[in-house]
N, C-alpha and C positions, 0 to 999 in steps of 0.2 A: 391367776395368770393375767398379767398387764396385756393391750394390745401396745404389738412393737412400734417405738416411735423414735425421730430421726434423733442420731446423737449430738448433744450443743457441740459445737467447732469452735474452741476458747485460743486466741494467740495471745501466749504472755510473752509479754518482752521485759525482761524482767537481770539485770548482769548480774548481780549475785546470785552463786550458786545453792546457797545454801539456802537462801528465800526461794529460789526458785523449786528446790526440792519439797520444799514446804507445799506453795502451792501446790503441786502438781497429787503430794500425798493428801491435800484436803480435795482438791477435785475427784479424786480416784473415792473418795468417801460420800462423795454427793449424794444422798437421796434421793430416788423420783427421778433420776435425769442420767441419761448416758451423757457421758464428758470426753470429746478428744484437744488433747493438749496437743496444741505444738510451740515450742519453747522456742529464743533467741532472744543475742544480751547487746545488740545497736538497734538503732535506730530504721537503718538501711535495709537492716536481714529484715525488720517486720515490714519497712513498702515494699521492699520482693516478694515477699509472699502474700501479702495482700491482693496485690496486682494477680497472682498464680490461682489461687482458690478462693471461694466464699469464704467465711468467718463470722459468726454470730456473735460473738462480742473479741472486745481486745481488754486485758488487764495490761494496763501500763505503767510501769516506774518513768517515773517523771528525769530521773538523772541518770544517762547513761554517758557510753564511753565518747559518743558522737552526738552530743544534744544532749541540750540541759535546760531544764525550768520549764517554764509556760510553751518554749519552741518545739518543746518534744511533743507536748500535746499537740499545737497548732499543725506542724507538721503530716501528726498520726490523723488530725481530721480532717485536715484538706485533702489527703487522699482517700481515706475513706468517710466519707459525710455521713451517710446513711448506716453505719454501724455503730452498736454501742459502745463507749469507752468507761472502762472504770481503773478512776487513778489508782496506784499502788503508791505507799507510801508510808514514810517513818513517823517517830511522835515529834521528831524535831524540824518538820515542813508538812504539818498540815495547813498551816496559813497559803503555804502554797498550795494544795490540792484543793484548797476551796476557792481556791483563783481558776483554779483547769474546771471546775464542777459549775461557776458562774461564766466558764466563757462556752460551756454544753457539755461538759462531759458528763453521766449520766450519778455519776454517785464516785466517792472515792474511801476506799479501805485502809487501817493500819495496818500492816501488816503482822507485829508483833501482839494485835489482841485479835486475831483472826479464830475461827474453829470454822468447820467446812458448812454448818447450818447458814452462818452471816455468809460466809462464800457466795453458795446455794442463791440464797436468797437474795444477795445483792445482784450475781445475775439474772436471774429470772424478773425482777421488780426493772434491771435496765431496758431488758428485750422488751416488758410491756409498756416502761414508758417512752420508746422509740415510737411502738407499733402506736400507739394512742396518739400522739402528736401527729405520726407520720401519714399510718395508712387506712384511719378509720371508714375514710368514704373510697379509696383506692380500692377496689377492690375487681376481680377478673368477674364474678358473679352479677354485681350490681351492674359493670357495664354492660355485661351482657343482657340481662335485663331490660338497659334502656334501650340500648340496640332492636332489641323485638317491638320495645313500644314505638319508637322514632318511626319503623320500619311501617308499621301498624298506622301508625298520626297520618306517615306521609299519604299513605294510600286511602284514608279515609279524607284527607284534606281537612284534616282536624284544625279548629281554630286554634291560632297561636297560644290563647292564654290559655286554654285550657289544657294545651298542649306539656307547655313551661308547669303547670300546675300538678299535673300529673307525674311529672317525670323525677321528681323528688318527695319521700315522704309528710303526709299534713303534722304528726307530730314526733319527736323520737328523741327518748329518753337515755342518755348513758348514765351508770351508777356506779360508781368503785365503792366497794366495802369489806369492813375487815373480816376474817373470816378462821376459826381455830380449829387446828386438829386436837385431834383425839389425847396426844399427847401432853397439851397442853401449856408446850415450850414454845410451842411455833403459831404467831399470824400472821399469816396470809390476808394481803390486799386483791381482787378478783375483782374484775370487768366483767359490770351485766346490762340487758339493751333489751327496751321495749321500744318498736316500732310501729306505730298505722299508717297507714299509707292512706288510707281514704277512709274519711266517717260518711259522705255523703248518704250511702244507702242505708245504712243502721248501725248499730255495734257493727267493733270488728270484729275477727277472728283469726285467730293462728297459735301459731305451737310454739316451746319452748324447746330451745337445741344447745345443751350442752356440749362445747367442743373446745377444742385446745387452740385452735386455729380460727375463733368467730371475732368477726369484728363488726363494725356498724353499716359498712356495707354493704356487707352477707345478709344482716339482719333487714336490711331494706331492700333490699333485692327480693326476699322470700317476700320478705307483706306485700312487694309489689305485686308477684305471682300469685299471690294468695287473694287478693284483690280482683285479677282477672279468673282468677278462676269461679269463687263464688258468682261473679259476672255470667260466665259461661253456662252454667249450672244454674243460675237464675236466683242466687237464696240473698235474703236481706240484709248483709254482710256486704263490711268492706273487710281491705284483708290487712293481717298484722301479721308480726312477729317479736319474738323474743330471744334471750340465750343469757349465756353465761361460759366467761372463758378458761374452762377449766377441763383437765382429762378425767372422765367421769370416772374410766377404770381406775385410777390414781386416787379413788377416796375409798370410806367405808360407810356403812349404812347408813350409821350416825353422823357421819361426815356429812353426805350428800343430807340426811336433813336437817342439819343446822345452815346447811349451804341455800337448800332451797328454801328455807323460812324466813331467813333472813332478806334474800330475796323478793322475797314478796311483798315482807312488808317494805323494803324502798321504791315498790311499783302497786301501792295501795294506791293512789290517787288515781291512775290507768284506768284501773282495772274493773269490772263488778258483770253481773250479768246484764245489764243495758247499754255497756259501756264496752266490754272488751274482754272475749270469753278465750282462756288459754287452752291448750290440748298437748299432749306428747307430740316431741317430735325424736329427731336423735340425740339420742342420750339420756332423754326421760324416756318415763313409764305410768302407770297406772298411779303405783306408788307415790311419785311426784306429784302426779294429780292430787292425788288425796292428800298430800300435808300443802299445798297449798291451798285447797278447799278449807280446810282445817285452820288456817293461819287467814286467811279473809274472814272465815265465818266469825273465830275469837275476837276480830275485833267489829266487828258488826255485832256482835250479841246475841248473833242465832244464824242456823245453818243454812247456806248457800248454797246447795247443789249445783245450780247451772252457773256458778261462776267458772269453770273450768268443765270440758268433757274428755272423755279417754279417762274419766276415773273405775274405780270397780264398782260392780253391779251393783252391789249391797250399800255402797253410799251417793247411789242415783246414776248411776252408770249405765250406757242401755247397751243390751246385747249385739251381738256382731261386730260393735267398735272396735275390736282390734283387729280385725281378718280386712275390715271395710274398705281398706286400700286397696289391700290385693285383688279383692274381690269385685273392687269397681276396674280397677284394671282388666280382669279377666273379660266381662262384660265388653268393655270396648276394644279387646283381639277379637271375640267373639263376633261383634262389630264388622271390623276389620276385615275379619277371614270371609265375612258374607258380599263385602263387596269385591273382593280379590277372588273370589269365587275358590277357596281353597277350604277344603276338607281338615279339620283339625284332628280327624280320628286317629291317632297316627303320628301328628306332625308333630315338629321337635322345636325344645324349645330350649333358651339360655337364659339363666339368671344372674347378673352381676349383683352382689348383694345380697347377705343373707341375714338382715336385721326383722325389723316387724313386716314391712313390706315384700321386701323380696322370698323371704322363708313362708309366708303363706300366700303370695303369689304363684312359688314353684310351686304348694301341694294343692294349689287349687287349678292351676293347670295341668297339672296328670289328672285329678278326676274330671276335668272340663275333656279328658281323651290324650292330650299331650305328651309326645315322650321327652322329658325331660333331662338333657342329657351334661348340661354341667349346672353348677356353682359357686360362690365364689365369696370371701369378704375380705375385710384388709389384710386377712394375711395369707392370702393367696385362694385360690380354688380348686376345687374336683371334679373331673371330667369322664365319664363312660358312657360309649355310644350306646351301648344295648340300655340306656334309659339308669338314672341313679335310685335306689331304695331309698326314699326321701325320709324316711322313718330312721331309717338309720344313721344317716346323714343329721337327722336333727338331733339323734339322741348324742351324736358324740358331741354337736354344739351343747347342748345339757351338759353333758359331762365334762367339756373342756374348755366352755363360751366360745371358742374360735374351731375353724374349719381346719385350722394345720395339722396334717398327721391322720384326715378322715381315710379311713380305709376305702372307700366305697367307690374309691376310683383314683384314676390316675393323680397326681399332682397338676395343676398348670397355673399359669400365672393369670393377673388379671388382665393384662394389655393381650396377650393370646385367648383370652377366654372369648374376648370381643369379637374377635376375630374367628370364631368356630361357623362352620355352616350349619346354619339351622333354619326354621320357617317362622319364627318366633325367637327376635330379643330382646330380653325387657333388662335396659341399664334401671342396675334400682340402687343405688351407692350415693356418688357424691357427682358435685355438676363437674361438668369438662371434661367427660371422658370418650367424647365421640369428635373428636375434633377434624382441621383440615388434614392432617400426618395421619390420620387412619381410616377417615371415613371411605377412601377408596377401596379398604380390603374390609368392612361388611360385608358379611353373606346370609343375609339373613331378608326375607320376604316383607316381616313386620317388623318394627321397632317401636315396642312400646316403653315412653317413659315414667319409669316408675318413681324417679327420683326428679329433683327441681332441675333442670337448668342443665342438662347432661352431655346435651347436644350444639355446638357453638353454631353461629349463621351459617362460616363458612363449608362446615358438613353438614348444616341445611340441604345448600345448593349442590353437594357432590353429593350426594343420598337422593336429591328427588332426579337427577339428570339418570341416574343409576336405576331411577324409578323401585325403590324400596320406600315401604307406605310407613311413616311416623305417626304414629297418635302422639301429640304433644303431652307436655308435662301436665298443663292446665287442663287437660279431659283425661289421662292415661291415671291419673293419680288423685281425681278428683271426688272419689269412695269416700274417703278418709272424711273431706269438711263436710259433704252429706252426712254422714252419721254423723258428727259432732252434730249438725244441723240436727238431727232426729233426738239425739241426745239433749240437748238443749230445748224441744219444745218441750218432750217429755217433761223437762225437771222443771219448765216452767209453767207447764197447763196441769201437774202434778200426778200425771199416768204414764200409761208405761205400755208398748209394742210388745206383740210376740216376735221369735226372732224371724216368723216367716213374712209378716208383716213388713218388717224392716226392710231384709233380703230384697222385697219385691218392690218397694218405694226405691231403695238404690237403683236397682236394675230398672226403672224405668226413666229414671232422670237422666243415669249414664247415658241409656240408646239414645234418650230425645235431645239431648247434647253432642251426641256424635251424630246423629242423623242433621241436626241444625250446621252442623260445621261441615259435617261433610257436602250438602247441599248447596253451601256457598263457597267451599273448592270448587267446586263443580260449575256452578252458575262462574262466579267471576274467575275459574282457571287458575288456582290458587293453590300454593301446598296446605297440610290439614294444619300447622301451626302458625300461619299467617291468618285461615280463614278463621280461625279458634279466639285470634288476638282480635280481630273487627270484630266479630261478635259481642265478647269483652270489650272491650274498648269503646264503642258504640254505645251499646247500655250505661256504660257508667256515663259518658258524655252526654247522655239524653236527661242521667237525671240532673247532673250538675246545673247544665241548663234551664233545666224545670224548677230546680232550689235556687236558682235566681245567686246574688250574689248581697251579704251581710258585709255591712250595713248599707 
């Protein structure tokens, strides 16, 4: 079972019937991809509807009843600019359709040597070369990002240059490469991106996030975060990221590693354990860890462990690493609940998100005392007051990867999940889910972020007026590059932690982090994810300063 994803919104304008019948029977064939047609044979009918709804790409016959030639495109693009066009066309005017493709149209089709695979794939290759030209630094994530640093700079009075230096990554990699299914008919061209955002303090670090929707934005945005957070936490990392744009559910074993191998080796130069240490994020796993361990080491000529962490135990992977998020999270409710002076025995809690984070953050907050009373992932969540049987709950994600259909409690959506009362909630999904249109109906004491970037500024400021207490993303979520951290010395001083050892290293860094931040709330009157960003922010500009400036 796929997770559900939104259907392409295809306008053919197209005046033959009987072409047009064609396409509609090769879209309805598409693979991989829900398809809505909406057909018309002028010019006119398709800027009416344009003007009426979105549309993800337009198939267009260049000669209709109302417009003819190169005007029909000019036309279809001057009102829509930012959508992709792909010509339609016979074998006796493709000289034309390579005139509509040089003036931007994104690719164009014969129609009479068409099957729905070229279809498929012609669309898909327009939408990512829109997105690649258009919106790779565009992004809602990255801006917000710099918003928190900007916000951070001013109030430290940071100096300009290092200011400007900061606020965009030191180096970042895009790679397009081919890439075959199983089937062996089909290649696929796929967008992948390694980011650092700052080498100053040592290697970097950060995870790799396979998604359908990642661009170089997102990807700089996270190493930015990833960056302040090692800051926070004090570890000898700057931060990175990676990804690759593809829907993980939409492959197969073998699929995902031919995907990730190849991968790796177009980011061999990045990467190595002094340089730039990868880990899971969403969409990888352990698995991924290890065939890229795997694919560094062959070509280095002997095994790498700490080139990547988040791998399994048995090929240098240190215990706790996968709970370690959730767990650092817990730690700093924990936190939390001692300065709000509120009893957790009891107290209830909400989890948006039930991936690696959020699923052992909920079961580690019912044994932390917690009654945990919903859940939630992309396709929707489960809510019962008298507290969820998380056991059971997980087992139906086992047995059906998603939450839809879990018995263990009501249905609810995830925009109402947000909204449940409770004393504890932890968004642990995707950024922008606590915005200004909802932050007024929280009801919740704590908000711990489990996920990057969840919460925008302007439900910052209606959340602390509300006086509901935020652990930011950079201390709420900051377990996870600890153990990497612990993971990584391990493989490189070549021993190995018991899992209590571990446990009790996280749990002291997290308090002395929240204690650190919360102390400068405090002193300068500050919410806790502004005092979190000086902190960060601070350190990394003492060392900049200190490394002087090459050459």
């Amino acid at each position: 079972m796929a997770a559900p994803s939104r259907a392409v919104s295809v306008l053919l304008v197209e005046d033959n019937p009987i072409h047009a019948r064609l396409l509609r029977g090769l879209l309805a064939h598409a693979e991989g991809q829900l398809v809505e047609v909406e057909a018309v044979d002028t010019v006119a009918a398709a800027l009416a509807c344009l003007e009426q709804k979105r549309v993800d790409v337009v198939l267009l016959d260049l000669v209709l009843p109302d417009s003819q030639e190169l005007e029909t495109y000019v036309r279809v693009r001057a009102h829509a600019p930012e959508t992709p066009i792909i010509i339609l066309t016979g074998l006796d005017d493709t000289d034309l359709a390579k005139r509509a493709v040089e003036a931007g149209a994104q690719d164009y089709l014969v129609k009479t040597q068409l099957n729905a695979a070229v279809l498929a794939r012609s669309i898909h290759f327009a939408r990512q070369l829109v997105r690649a030209r258009r919106e790779e630094w565009s992004s809602p994530m990255l801006r917000l990002a710099q918003q928190q640093f900007l916000k951070a700079a001013h109030l430290l009075q940071l100096d300009d240059n290092v200011r400007q230096r900061l606020l965009f990554p030191q180096r970042s990699l895009v790679v397009s490469f081919p890439f075959r299914r199983d089937d062996h008919d089909q290649v696929d061209t796929v967008f992948g991106y390694r980011v650092q955002h700052l080498t100053t303090m040592g290697p970097t670090k950060g995870g790799l996030r396979y998604h359908q929707d990642l661009g170089l934005g997102d990807v700089s945005a996270l190493a930015m975060w990833m960056t302040w957070k090692c800051a926070l936490v004090q570890l000898p990392f700057g931060g990175a990221m990676g990804g690759v744009r593809v829907d993980p559910t939409d492959f197969s074993r073998s699929e995902l590693q031919r995907l990730t191998r190849r991968y790796t080796s177009e980011i061999l130069g990045m990467i190595g354990p002094e340089r730039d240490i990868l880990a899971p994020d969403m969409g990888t796993d352990e698995q991924v860890m290890a065939w890229i361990m795997d694919t560094y080491s062959q070509q280095v000529g002997h095994a790498v462990p700490a080139v990547v962490t988040g791998k399994p135990v048995v090929l240098g992977g240190s215990l706790g690493r996968r709970e370690a998020t959730g767990r650092g999270l817990v730690f700093a409710v924990q936190e939390a609940a001692r300065v709000l002076n509120l009893s957790l025995d009891g107290a209830t809690a909400v989890v948006q998100g039930f991936g690696n984070v959020g699923s052992h953050a909920a079961r580690l907050l019912a044994e932390a005392g917690l009654r945990v009373i919903a859940v939630s992932d992309v396709t929707g969540g489960v809510h019962n007051d008298q507290g969820l049987d998380l056991a059971a709950v997980a087992q139906h994600v086992a047995q059906n990867r998603f939450l839809e259909g879990c018995p263990a409690g009501e249905a609810i959506a995830n925009d109402q999940l947000l909204e449940l009362a409770c004393d504890v909630l932890v968004p642990a999904a995707l950024q922008n889910q606590i915005t200004s249109d909802n932050a007024s109906r929280i009801q919740c004491r704590i908000l711990a972020e489990g996920a990057n970037g969840p919460t925008t500024l302007e439900a910052d400021e209606v959340l602390a007026q509300r006086g509901i207490f935020v652990v930011p993303d950079i201390l709420a979520n900051a377990g996870g590059v600890l153990a990497s951290y612990f993971e990584w010395v391990q493989d490189t001083q070549k021993l190995m932690w018991s899992l209590e050892e571990i446990n009790a290293r996280l749990q002291r860094l997290v308090v002395d982090a929240f204690r650190r931040t919360h102390a400068r709330a405090q002193q300068d009157k500050l919410d806790m994810r502004t005092a979190a960003l000086l902190e960060s922010v601070q350190r990394v500009t003492q060392a900049k300063l200190l490394r002087g400036l090459f050459p």
